[in-house]
BAGUTI-167560 format. One record per residue (C-alpha): residue in one letter; y, z, x. Coordinates in pm, whole numbers, plus 50000, padded with zeros to 5 digits. Example, Ala and Ser with C-alpha at 12.3 -4.5 7.8 and 13.67 -1.06 7.14 Angstrom:
# BAGUTI-167560
a495505078051230/s498945071451367/
END
This chain:
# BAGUTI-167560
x489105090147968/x486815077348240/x486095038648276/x483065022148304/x480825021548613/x480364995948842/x477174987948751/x479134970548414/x480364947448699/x479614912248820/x480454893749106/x481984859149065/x482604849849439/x480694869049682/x482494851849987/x485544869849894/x484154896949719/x485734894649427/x484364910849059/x485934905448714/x485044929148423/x483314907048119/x486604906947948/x487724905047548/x487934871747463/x490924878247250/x492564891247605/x494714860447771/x493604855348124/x497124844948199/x497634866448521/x499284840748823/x499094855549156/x502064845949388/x500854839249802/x502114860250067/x502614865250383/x501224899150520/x501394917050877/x498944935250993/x497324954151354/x493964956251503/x492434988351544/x491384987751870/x492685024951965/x492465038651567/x491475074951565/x491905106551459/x493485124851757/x495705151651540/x496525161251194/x499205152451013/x497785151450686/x494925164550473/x492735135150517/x493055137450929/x490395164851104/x490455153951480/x486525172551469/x485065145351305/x484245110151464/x485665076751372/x483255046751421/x485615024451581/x483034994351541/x482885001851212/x486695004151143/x486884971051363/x484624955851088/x486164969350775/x489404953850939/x488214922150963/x486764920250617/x490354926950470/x492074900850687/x489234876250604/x489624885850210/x493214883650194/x493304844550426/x490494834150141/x492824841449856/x495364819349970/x497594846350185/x498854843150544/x498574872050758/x500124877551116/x499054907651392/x500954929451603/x499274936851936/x497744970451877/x499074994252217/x496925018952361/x497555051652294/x499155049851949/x495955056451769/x497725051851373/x498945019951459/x496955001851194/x498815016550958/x501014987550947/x502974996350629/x504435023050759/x506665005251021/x509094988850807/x510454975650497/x510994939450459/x513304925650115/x514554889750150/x513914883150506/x515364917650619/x513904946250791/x514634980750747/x512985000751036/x510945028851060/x512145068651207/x508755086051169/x508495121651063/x505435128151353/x506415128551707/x503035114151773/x503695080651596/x507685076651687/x506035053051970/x504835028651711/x508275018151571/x508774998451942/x506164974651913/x506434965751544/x510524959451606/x509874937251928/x507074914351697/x510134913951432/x512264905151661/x510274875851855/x509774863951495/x513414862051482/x514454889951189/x516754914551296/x516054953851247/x517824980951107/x517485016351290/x517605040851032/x519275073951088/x517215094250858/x513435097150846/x511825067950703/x508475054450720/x508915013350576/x506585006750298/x504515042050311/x507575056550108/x509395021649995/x508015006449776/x510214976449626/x509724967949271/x511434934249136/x515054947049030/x514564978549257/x513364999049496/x511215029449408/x511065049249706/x509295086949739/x510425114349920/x509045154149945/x506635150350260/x507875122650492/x510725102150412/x514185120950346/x516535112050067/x519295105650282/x517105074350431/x517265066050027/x520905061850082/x520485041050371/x517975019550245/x520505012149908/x523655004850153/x521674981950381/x519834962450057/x522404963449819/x519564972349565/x519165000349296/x516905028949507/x515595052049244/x514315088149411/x510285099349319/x509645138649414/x505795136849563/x504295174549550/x500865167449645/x499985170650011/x497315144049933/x499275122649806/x501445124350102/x503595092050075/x504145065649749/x501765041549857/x498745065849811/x499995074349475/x501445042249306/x501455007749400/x503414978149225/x501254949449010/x503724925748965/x506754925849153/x508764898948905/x512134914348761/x509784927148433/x506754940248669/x504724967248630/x502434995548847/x500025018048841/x499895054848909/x498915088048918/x501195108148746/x500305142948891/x501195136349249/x504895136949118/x507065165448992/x508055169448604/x511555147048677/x509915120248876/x506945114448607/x509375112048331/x511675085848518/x508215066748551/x507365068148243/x510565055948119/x510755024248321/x506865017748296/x505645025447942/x502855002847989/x501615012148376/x498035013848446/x497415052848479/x494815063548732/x492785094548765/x492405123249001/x489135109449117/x490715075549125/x493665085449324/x491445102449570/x489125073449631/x492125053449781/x492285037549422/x496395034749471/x496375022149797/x496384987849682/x497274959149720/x498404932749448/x499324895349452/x499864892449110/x496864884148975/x494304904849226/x494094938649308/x492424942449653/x491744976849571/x488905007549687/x485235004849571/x485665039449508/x488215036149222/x485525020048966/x487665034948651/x490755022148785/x489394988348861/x487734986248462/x491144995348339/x492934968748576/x490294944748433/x491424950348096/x494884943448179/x494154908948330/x494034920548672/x491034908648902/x489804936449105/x489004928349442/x486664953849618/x487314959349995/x486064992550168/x488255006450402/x486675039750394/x486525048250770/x490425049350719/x490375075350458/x489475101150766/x493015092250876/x494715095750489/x494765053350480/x493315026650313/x493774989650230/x497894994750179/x498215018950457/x496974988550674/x498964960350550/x503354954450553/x504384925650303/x506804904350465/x508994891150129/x511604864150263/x514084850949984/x512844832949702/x513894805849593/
END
């Protein structure tokens, strides 16, 4: 069933962008987002140099201007909703740098590295550690190959982390042992849909949270674990999942999510959720959007 269209829309805050769905009245608006801190790199040297996914044809141009603007929007979004957000220094040469998620894993002020599947990005892993390090965390060097948030995606009482393109299941392993929290395996078998965070991304990370997600870019097994620990997740479509729509990013009570995912957003809406349109789209030509470019450093709560 397709949602509305954005035209049944209405912005509320056009400094941040922001749009709410005219909700049900009978609906609580009881939704409390939760401030974080996020890390994030420049792209100075993004583009598409090789392909290592089905978004990435090194043929076609990337506007770097415009990539350097749609950056900047996202950091500027995320600092007017209350969040901090730190850089790395992007380094010439490592073109898929941006992709900040990708370098690591942080769960109560500790940072599982990243062993990248590409030769082309294993560069990027140095800069991210030394920032982590000058910050004062200390990194874990996993054996296995893991790429941080693109395939670890932690979840309140655990960890849902997806393997079948890039990260292996013996990094799962790794990832348990150095945590000490519940990993549970998801099988991706859509090249699209290459790692987690393009296919599912967490709402509400509290010990009763919930996600959204497209169940087709997961085998048979994986969709009915899902399904059994999230009766009540937001599903997305094909067309939503391909606009970016799961790329997402939520603090609880906003989604900063893909213009492009207008069903998605009307059915977030009717949970409670406040969408928060952000175009990132001059990533997509690289398989990344708004998640792709943003690592959540979580320190302990209190």
């Amino acid at each position: 069933m397709s949602g509305p269209t954005v035209s049944s829309y209405r912005c509320v805050n056009p400094q941040s962008h922001t749009v709410r769905k005219r909700r049900d009245p009978f609906v609580p608006d009881s939704r409390v987002p939760r401030r974080r801190r996020y890390l994030v790199c420049e792209p100075r040297h993004f583009a598409v140099q090789y392909a290592i996914n089905p978004w990435m044809h090194p043929d076609e141009p990337v506007d770097v201007i415009r990539a350097l603007d749609q950056w900047q929007a996202l950091v500027d979004t995320y600092r007017a909703h209350g969040h901090t957000v730190d850089s790395v220094k992007p380094v010439p040469g490592l073109p898929d740098m941006v992709f900040a998620a990708n370098a690591a894993v942080v769960v109560d002020g500790r940072v599982f590295g990243s062993l990248f599947h590409a030769p082309e990005r294993r560069p990027e892993s140095v800069p991210y550690e030394a920032w982590f390090k000058t910050e004062g965390y200390e990194v874990y060097h996993p054996e296995a190959v893991c790429e941080g948030e693109g395939d670890l995606v932690p979840a309140g009482r655990w960890i849902l982390a997806g393997t079948g393109f890039r990260t292996t299941r013996e990094a799962h392993s790794e990832v348990q042992e150095y945590f000490g929290v519940p990993v549970i395996g998801l099988t991706l078998v859509d090249p699209y849909f290459y790692h987690l965070d393009t296919a599912l991304f967490v709402l509400d990370d509290e010990r009763d949270g919930n996600i959204a997600y497209y169940p087709e870019a997961f085998s048979p097994g994986s969709r009915e674990v899902l399904a059994r620990l999230y009766p009540d997740a937001v599903l997305a479509t094909r067309e939503d999942a391909m606009a970016f729509g799961l790329n997402s990013v939520s603090d609880g009570r906003h989604v900063f999510i893909s213009p492009g995912a207008t069903g998605l957003a009307a059915r977030l809406a009717d949970r409670g959720y406040v969408p928060v349109p952000v175009d990132l789209s001059e990533f997509h030509k690289a398989g990344g959007g708004i998640k792709c470019c943003t690592q959540e450093i979580r320190e302990i709560r209190s």
